[in-house]
C-alpha positions as CSV (number, residue, x, y, z in Angstrom):
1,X,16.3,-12.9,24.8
2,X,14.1,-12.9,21.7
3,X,15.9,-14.4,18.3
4,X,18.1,-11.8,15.6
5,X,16.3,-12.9,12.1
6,X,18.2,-11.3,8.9
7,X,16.4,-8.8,7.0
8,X,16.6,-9.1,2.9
9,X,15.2,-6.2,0.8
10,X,13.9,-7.4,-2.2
11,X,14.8,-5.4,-6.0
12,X,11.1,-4.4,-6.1
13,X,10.8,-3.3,-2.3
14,X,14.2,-1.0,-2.8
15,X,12.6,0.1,-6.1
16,X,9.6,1.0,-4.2
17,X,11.6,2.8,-1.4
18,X,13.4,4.5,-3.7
19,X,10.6,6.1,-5.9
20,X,8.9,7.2,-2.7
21,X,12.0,9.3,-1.3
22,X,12.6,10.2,-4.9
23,X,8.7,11.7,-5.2
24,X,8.6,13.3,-1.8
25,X,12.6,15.0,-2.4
26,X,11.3,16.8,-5.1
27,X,9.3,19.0,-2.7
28,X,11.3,18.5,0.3
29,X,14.6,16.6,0.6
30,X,14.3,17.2,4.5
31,X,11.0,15.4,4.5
32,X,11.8,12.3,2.4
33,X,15.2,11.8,4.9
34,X,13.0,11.6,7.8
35,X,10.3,9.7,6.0
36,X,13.1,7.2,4.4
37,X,14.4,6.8,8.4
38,X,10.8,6.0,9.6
39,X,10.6,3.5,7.1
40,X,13.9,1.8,7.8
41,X,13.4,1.7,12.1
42,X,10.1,0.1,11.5
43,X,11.8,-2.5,9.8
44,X,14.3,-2.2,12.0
45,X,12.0,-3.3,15.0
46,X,11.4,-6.5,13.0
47,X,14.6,-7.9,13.9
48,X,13.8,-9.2,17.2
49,X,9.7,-9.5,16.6
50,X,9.1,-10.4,12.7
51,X,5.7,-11.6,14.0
52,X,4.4,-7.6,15.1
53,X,2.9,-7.3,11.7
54,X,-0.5,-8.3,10.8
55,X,-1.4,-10.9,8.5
56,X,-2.5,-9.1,4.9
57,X,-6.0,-8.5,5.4
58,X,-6.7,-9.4,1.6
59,X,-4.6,-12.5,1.4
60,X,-5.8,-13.6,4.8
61,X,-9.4,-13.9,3.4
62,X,-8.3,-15.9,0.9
63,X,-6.5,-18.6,2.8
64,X,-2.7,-17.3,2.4
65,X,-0.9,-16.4,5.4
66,X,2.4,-16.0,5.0
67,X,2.3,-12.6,4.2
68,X,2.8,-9.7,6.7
69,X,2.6,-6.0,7.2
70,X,3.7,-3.3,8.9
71,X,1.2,-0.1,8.1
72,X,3.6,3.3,7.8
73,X,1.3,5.5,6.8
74,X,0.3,6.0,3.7
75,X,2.6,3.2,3.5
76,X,1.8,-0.5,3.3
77,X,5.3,-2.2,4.0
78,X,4.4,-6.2,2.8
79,X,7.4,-8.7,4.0
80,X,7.7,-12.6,4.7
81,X,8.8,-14.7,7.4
82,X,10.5,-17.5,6.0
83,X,12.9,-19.9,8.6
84,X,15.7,-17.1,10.0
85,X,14.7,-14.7,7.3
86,X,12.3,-11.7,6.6
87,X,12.3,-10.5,3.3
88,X,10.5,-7.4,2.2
89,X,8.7,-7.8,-0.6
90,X,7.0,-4.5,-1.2
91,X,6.2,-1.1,0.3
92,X,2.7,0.0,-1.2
93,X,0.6,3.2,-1.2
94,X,-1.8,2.6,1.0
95,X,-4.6,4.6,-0.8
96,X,-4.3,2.0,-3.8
97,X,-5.7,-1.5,-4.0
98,X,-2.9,-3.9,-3.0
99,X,-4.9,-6.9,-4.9
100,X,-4.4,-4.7,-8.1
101,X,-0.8,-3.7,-7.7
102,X,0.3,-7.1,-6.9
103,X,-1.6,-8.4,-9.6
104,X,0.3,-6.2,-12.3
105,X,3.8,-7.1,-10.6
106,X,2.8,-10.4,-11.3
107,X,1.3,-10.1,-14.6
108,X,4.5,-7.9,-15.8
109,X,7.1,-10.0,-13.6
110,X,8.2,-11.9,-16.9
């Protein structure tokens, strides 16, 4: 039987959620539920394999691998693995350029 790891939603991640389903409920509350419930059952499926993401692509070239994702599209959902543990970190728009956003969380973080 695989291993239960604890899922942790970061502020910024639920911030992130939240503006999504907020955007998309303007033009269709029905939509954003079922987009909202995709989300959450693809993080879901991380419970028992926290490994199914794939190392970030721009990270990854630059040495650091300890950061995952799962791709929802348009949606870039970026978590960690850390002992028991996966904490989301982020869910990203997928037509922007993660180095950039992450950059200005980090810039702006203070």
């Amino acid at each position: 039987m695989n291993p239960k790891y604890k899922i942790i939603w970061t502020n910024v991640a639920e911030n992130d959620l939240k503006n999504i389903i907020e955007y998309i409920s303007v033009d269709s509350l029905q939509n954003a539920l079922k987009i909202l419930k995709k989300i959450k059952q693809k993080v879901t499926n991380l419970y028992t394999l926290p490994e199914r993401g794939r190392l970030l692509p721009e990270l990854q070239d630059q040495g650091v691998l300890q950061y995952r994702e799962l791709v929802i599209p348009p949606w870039r959902l970026i978590y960690r693995i850390a002992e028991r543990k996966i904490f989301v970190l982020s869910v990203i728009d997928s037509r922007q350029n993660v180095e950039d956003v992450l950059l200005k969380r980090l810039i702006y973080q203070k």
